[in-house]
N, C-alpha and C positions, 0 to 999 in steps of 0.2 A: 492438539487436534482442533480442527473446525466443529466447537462443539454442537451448532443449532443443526448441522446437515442431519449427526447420527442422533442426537440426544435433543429432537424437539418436540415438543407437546405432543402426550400422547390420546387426548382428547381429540387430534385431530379426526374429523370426517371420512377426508378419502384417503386416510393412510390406512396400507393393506398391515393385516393381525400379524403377518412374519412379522413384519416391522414392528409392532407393538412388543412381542415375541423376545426380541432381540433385548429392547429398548427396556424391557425387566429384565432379563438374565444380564446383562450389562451391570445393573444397581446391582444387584444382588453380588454379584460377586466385586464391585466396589469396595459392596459394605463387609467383604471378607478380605480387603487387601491386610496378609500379613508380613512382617518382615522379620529379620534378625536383629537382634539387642541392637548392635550397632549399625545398621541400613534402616533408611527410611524411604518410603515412595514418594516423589512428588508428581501428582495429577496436576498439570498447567494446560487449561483452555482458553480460546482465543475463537471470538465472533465478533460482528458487528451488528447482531441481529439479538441479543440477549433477550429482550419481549419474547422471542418465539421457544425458550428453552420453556421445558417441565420445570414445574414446581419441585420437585422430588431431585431431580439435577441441582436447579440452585441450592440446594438446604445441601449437599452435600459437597457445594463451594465454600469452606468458611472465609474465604476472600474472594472479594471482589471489587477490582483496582478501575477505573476506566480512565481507559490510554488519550488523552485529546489530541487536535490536532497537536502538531511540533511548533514552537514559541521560536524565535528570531536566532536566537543558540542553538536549537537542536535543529534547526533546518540548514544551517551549515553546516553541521557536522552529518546529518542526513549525504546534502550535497557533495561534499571531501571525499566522503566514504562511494559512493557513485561515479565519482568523476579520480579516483586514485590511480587506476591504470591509461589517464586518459594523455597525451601530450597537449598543456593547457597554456597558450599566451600567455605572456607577463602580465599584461592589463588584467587578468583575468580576477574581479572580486567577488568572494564567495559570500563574503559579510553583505557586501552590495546585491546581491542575489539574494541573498537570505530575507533581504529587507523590502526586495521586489516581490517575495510570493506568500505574504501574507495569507492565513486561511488554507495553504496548500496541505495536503497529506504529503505522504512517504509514497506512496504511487504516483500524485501528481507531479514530485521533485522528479522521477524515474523517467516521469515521460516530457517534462520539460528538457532533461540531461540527455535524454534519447533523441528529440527532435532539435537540439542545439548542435548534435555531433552530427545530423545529416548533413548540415550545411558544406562544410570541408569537402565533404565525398562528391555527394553533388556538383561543387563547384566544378571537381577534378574531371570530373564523369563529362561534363558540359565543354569541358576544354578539350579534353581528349575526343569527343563526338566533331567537333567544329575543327580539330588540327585532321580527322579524318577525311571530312568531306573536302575540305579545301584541299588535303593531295588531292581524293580519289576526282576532284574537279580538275586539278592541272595536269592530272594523268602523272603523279610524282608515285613514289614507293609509301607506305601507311607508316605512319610514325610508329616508334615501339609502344606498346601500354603503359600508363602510369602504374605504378606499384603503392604498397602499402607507404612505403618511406619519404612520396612525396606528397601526401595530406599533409597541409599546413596543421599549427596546432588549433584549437579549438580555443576562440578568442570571447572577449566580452559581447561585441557586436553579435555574433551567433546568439548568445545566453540570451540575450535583451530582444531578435527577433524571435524564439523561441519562445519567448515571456507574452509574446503577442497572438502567439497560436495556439498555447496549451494555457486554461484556464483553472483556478482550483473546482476539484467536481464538485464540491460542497459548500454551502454557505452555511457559517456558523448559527443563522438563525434558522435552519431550512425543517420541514419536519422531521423527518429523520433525527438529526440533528439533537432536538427537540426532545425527540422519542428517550433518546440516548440518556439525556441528562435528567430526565425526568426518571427513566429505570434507574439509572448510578440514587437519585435521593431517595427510591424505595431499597432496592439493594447495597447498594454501594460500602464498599469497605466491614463485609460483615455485616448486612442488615438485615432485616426481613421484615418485609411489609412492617418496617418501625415507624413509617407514619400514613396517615388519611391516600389512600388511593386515588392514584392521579390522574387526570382526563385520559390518557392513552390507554389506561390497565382496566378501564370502568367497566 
């Protein structure tokens, strides 16, 4: 689950008492998850906003892993996995891509691989407009529509102008950023406030 939407501080000001309401009956029956000898539960949350959880939430995460951007490996396999159904030119390198978007998230790969794949369609779309007018200009019959089958495959030159329009959202020093690594050295891996509190927590 998106834990800070339902499980965030409930010290908040303008959060209405349902909501506070909820946000104890929630714990409460956490701290009564029971199972059978051989079944276990696992609770797995997922934010990028971990600052805004209850204190009361964390202390019943006893892990806490933080995910960083994807490194030069996991962003081609990110890419592979994205572009698996796609029909990809021969030139096409993912390792060369990988090494083009340094800094990028898993979102940024998605809308990089999304604005790479307009290119083809577009192209098609612009050819088919221009064989249109030019009958509907000599007064001939309208050519038939292009179909799915004649988009060319999705080449490197697409990836590479595509690399020029989608930027990563994040810089790795940005505050946010910042905010992140700074909660991971309070929290992180099992912590709790296991050292001096840090500018963002003050």
């Amino acid at each position: 689950m998106r834990v800070d939407g339902m499980l965030g501080r409930r010290e908040n000001p303008g959060e209405h008492e349902a909501m506070r309401k909820m946000k104890n009956e929630f714990m409460v029956n956490w701290d009564g998850l029971r199972t059978k000898d051989k079944e276990r539960v696992l609770v797995l949350a997922a934010t990028n906003r971990p600052f805004d959880l209850d204190e009361a939430v964390i202390r019943r995460l006893p892990r806490r892993l933080m995910v960083n951007l994807p490194d030069a490996t996991n962003r081609k396999k990110i890419i592979s996995v994205i572009l698996a159904k796609e029909d990809l030119a021969e030139d096409v390198d993912l390792e060369a891509v990988a090494s083009l978007t340094e800094g990028y998230s898993g979102s940024d790969l998605k809308n990089l691989c999304i604005t790479a794949a307009h290119s083809p369609i577009r192209e098609i779309l612009e050819k088919e407009k221009k064989e249109r007018s030019l009958a509907e200009a000599e007064n001939k019959p309208l050519p038939p529509k292009y179909s799915s089958s004649d988009v060319r495959p999705l080449n490197m030159s697409d990836l590479k102008q595509a690399h020029e329009q989608v930027c990563a959202s994040i810089s790795s020093d940005s505050t946010n950023m910042n905010e992140l690594v700074q909660w991971n050295e309070l929290y992180g891996e099992g912590g709790s406030r296991k050292k001096t509190p840090l500018s963002y927590f003050m």
